[in-house]
Backbone as a chain_set.jsonl record, in Angstrom:
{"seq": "XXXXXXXXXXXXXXXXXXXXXXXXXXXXXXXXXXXXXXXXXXXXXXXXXXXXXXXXXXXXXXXXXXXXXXXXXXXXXXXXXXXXXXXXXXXXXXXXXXXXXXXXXXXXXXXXXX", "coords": {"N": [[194.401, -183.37, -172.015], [191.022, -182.522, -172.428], [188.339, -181.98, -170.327], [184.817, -183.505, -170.287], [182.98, -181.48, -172.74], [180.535, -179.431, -172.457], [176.926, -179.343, -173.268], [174.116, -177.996, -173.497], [171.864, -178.566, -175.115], [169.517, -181.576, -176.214], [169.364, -183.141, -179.35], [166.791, -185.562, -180.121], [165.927, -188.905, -182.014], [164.293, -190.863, -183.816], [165.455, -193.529, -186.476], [164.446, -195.841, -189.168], [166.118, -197.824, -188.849], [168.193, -197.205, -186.253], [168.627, -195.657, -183.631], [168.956, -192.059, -182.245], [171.368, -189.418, -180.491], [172.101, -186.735, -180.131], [174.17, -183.937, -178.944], [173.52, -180.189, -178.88], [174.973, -176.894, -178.6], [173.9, -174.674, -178.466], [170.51, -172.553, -178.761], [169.099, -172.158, -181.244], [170.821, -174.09, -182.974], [170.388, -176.524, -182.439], [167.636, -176.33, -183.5], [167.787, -176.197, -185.769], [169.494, -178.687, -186.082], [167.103, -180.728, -185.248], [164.751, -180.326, -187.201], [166.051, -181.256, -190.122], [166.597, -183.703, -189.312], [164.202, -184.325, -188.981], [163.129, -183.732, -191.312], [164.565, -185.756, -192.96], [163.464, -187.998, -192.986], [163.211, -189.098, -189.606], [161.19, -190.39, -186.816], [159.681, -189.606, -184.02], [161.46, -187.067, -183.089], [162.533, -185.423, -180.799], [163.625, -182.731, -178.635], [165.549, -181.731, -175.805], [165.873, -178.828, -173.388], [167.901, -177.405, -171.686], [166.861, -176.948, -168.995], [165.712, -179.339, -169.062], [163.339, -179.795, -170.068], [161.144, -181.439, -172.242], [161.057, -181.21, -175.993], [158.514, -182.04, -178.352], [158.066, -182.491, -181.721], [156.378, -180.669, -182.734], [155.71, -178.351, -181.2], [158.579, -177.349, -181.144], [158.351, -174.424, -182.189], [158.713, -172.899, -180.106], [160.994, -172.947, -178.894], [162.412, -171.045, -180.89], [164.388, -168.261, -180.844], [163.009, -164.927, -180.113], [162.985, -161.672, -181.243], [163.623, -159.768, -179.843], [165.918, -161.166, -177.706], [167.865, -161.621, -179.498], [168.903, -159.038, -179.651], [170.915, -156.153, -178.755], [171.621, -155.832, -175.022], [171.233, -152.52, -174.568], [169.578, -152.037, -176.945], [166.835, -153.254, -176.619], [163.484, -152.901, -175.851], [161.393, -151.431, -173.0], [159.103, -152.531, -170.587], [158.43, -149.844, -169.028], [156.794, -147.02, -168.893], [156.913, -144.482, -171.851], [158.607, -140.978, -171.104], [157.112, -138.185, -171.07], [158.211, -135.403, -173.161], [160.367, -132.975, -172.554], [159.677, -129.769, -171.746], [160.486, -126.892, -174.134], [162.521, -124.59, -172.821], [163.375, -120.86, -172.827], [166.473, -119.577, -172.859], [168.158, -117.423, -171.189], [170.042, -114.779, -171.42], [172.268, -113.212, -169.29], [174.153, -111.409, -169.935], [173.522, -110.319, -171.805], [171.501, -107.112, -173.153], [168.368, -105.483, -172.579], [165.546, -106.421, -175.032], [163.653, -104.72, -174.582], [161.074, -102.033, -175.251], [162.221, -98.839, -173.814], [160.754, -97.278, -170.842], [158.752, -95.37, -169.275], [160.739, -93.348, -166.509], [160.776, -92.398, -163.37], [162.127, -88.875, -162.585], [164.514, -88.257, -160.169], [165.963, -85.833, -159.978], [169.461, -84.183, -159.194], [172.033, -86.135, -159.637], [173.934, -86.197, -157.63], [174.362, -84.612, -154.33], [175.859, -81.525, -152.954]], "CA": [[193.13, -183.348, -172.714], [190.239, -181.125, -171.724], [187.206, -182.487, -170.194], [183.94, -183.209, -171.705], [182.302, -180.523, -172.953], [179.063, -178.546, -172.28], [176.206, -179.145, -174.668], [173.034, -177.986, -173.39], [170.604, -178.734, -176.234], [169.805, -182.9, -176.813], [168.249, -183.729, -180.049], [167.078, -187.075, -180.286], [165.249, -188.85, -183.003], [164.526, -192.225, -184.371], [164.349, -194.276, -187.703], [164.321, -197.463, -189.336], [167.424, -198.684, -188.116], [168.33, -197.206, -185.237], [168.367, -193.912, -182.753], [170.609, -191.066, -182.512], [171.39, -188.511, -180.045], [173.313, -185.713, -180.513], [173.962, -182.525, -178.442], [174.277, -178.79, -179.116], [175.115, -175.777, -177.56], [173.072, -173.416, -178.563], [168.794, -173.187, -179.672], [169.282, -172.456, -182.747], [171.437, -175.141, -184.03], [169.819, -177.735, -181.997], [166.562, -176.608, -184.115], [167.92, -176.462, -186.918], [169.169, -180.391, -186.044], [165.677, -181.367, -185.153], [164.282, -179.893, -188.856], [167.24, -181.27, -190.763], [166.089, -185.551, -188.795], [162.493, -184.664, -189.211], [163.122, -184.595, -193.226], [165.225, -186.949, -193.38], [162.262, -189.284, -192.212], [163.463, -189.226, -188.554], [160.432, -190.353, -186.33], [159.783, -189.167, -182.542], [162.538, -186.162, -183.083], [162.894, -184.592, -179.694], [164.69, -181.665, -178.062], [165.866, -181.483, -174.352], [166.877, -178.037, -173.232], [169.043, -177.027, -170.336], [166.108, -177.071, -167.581], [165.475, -180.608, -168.584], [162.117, -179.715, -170.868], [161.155, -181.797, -173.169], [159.95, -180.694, -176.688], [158.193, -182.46, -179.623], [158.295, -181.373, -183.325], [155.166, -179.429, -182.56], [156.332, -177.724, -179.796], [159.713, -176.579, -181.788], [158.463, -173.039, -182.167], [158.798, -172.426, -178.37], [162.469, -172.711, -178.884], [163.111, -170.178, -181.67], [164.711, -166.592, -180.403], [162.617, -163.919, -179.785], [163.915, -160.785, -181.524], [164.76, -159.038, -178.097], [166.954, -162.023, -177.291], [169.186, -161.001, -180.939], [169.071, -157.353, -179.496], [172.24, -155.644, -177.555], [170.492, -154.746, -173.936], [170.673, -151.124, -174.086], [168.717, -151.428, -178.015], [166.074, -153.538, -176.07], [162.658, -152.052, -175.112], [161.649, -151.895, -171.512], [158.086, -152.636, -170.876], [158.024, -148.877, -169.055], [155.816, -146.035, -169.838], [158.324, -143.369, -171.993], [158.329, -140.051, -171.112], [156.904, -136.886, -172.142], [159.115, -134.321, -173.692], [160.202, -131.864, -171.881], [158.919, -128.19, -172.929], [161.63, -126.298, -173.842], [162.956, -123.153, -172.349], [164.103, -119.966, -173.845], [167.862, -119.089, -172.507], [168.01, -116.004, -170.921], [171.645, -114.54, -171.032], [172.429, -112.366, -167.784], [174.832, -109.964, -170.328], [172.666, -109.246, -173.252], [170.349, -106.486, -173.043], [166.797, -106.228, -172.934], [164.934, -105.948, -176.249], [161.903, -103.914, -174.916], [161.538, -100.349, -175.369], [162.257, -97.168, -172.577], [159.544, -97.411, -170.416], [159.163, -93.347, -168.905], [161.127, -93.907, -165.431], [160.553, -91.157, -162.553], [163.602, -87.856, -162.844], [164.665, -87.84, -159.118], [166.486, -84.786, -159.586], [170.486, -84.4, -159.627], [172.603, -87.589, -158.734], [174.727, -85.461, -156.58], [174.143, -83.314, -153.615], [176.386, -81.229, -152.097]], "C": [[192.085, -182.715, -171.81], [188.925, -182.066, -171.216], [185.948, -182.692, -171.188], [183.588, -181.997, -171.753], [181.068, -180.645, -172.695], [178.282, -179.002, -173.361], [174.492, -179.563, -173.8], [171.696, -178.641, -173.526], [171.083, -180.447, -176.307], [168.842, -183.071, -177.473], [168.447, -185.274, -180.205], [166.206, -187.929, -181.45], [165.648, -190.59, -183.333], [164.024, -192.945, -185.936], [164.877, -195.446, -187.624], [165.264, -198.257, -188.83], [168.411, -198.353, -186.745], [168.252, -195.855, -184.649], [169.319, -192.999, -183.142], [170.01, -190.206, -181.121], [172.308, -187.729, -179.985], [173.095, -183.943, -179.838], [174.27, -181.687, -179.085], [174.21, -178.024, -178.354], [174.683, -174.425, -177.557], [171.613, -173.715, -179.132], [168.475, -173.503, -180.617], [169.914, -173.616, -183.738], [170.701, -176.109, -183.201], [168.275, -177.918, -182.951], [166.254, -177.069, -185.346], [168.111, -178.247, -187.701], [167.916, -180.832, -186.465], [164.763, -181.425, -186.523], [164.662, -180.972, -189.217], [166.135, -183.056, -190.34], [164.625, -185.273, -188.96], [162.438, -184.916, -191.025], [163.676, -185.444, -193.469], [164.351, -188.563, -193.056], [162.466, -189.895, -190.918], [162.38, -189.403, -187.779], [160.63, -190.004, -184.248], [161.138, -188.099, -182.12], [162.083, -185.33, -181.788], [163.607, -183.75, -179.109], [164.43, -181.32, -176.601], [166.477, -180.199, -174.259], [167.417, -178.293, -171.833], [168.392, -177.313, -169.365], [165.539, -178.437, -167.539], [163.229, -180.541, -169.511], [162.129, -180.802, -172.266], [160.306, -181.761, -174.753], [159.769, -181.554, -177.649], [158.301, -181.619, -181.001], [157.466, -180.677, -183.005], [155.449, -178.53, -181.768], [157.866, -176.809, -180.124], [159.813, -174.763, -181.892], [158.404, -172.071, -180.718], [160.015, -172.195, -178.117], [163.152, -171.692, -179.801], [162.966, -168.746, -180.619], [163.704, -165.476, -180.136], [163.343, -163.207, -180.58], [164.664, -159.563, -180.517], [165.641, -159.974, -177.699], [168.011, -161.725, -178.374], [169.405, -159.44, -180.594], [170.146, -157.352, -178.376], [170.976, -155.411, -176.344], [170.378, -153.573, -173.796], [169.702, -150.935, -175.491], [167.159, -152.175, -177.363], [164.806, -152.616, -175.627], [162.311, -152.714, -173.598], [160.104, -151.777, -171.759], [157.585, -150.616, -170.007], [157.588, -147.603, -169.595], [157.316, -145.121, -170.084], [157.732, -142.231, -171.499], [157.878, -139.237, -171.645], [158.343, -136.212, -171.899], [159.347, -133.63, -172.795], [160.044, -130.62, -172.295], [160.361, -127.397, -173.041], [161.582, -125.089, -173.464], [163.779, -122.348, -173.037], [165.479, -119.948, -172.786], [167.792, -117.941, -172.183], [170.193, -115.573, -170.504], [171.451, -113.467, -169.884], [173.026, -110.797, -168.584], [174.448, -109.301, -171.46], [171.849, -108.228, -172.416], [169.423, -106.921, -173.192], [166.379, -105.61, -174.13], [163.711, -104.803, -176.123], [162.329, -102.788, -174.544], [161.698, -99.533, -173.842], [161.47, -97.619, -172.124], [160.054, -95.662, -169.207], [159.392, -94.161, -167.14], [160.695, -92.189, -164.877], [162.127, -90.513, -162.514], [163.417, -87.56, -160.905], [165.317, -86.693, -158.398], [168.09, -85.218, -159.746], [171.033, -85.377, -158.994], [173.257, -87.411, -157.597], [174.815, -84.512, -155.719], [175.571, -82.931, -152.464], [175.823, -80.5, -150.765]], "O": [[192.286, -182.439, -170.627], [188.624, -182.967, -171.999], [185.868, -182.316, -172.358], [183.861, -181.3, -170.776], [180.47, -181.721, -172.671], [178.853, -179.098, -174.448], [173.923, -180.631, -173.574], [170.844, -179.053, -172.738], [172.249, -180.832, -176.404], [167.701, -183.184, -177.025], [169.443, -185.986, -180.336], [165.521, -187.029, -181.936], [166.671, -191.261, -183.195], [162.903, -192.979, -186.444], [165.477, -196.032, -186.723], [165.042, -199.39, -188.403], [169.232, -199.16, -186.308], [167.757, -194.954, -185.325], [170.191, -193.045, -184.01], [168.851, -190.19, -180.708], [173.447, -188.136, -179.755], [172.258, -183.085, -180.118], [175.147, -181.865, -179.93], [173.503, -178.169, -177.356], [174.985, -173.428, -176.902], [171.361, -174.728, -179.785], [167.877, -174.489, -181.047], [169.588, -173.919, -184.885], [170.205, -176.75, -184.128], [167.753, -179.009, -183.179], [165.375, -177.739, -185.887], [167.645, -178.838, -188.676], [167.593, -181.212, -187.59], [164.153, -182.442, -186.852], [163.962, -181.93, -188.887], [165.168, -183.411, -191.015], [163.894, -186.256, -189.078], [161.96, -185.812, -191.72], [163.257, -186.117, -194.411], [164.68, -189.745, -192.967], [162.072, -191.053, -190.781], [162.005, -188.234, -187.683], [161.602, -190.216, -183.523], [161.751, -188.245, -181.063], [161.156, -184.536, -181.95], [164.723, -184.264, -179.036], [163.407, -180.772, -176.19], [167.54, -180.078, -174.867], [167.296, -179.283, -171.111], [169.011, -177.987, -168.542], [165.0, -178.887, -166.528], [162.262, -181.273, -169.299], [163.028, -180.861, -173.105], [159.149, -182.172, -174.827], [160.825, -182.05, -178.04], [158.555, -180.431, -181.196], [157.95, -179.547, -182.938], [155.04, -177.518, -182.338], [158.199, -175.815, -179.48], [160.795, -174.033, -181.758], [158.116, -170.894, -180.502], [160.33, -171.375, -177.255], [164.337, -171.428, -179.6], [162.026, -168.316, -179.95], [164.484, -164.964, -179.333], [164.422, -163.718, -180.882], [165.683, -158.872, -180.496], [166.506, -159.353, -177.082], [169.155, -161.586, -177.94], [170.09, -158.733, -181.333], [170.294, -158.141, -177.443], [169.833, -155.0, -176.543], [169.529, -153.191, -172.991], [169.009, -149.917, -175.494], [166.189, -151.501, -177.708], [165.088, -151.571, -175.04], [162.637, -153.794, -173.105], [159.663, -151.176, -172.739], [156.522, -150.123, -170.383], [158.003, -147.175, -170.672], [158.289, -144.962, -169.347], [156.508, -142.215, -171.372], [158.054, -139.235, -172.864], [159.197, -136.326, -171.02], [158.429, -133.551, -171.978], [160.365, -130.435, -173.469], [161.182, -127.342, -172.125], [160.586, -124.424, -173.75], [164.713, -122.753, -173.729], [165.217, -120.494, -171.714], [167.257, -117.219, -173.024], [171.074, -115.958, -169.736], [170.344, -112.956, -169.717], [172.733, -109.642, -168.276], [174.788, -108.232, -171.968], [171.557, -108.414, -171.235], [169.126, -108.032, -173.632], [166.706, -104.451, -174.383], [163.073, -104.222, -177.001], [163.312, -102.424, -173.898], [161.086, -99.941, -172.855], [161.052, -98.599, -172.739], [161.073, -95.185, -168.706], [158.709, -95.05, -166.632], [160.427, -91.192, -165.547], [163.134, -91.217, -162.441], [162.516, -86.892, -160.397], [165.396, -86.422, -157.2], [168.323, -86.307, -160.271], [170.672, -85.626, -157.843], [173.251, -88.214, -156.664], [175.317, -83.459, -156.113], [176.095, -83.62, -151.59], [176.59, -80.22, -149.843]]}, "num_chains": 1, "name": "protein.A"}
């Protein structure tokens, strides 16, 4: 048999007849707990996380996700400035020709002297 298990999250909560406490292992379902015993007419519903915090019903929305915490890390933003663009550049091929016209060159006479 396996040891106990892990369970982070402790909601705790009390009514007319007696307490409860019950862990989970993740924020979300522990909040969803805490909801769930607050309608049910659960009084002093509490949630312990992991560092040992302790939250009241009021205090519950300190524990919901973030939507960067539901994000992969590379879709994440970073708080740094983005870049500018870079300008683009034309391509210059080495084996095309050039498009611009003759331009009158100096006649040095014949290529070949004997």
């Amino acid at each position: 048999m396996a040891g106990p298990a892990s369970v982070p999250y402790l909601v705790s909560g009390t009514n007319e007849y007696a307490s409860s406490n019950l862990g989970r292992g993740t924020a979300t379902v522990a909040l969803r707990l805490a909801r769930k015993l607050l309608r049910e007419g659960y009084m002093d519903v509490r949630v312990c996380t992991p560092r040992g915090r302790v939250l009241q019903a009021d205090e519950f929305d300190q524990l919901e996700p973030t939507e960067e915490s539901d994000m992969a890390k590379g879709q994440q933003r970073s708080n740094r400035e983005t870049k500018k663009p870079k300008k683009d550049k034309t391509k210059v091929i080495a084996a095309a020709p050039t498009r611009k016209e003759a331009a009158w060159q100096p006649d040095f006479g014949p290529a070949k002297k004997k």
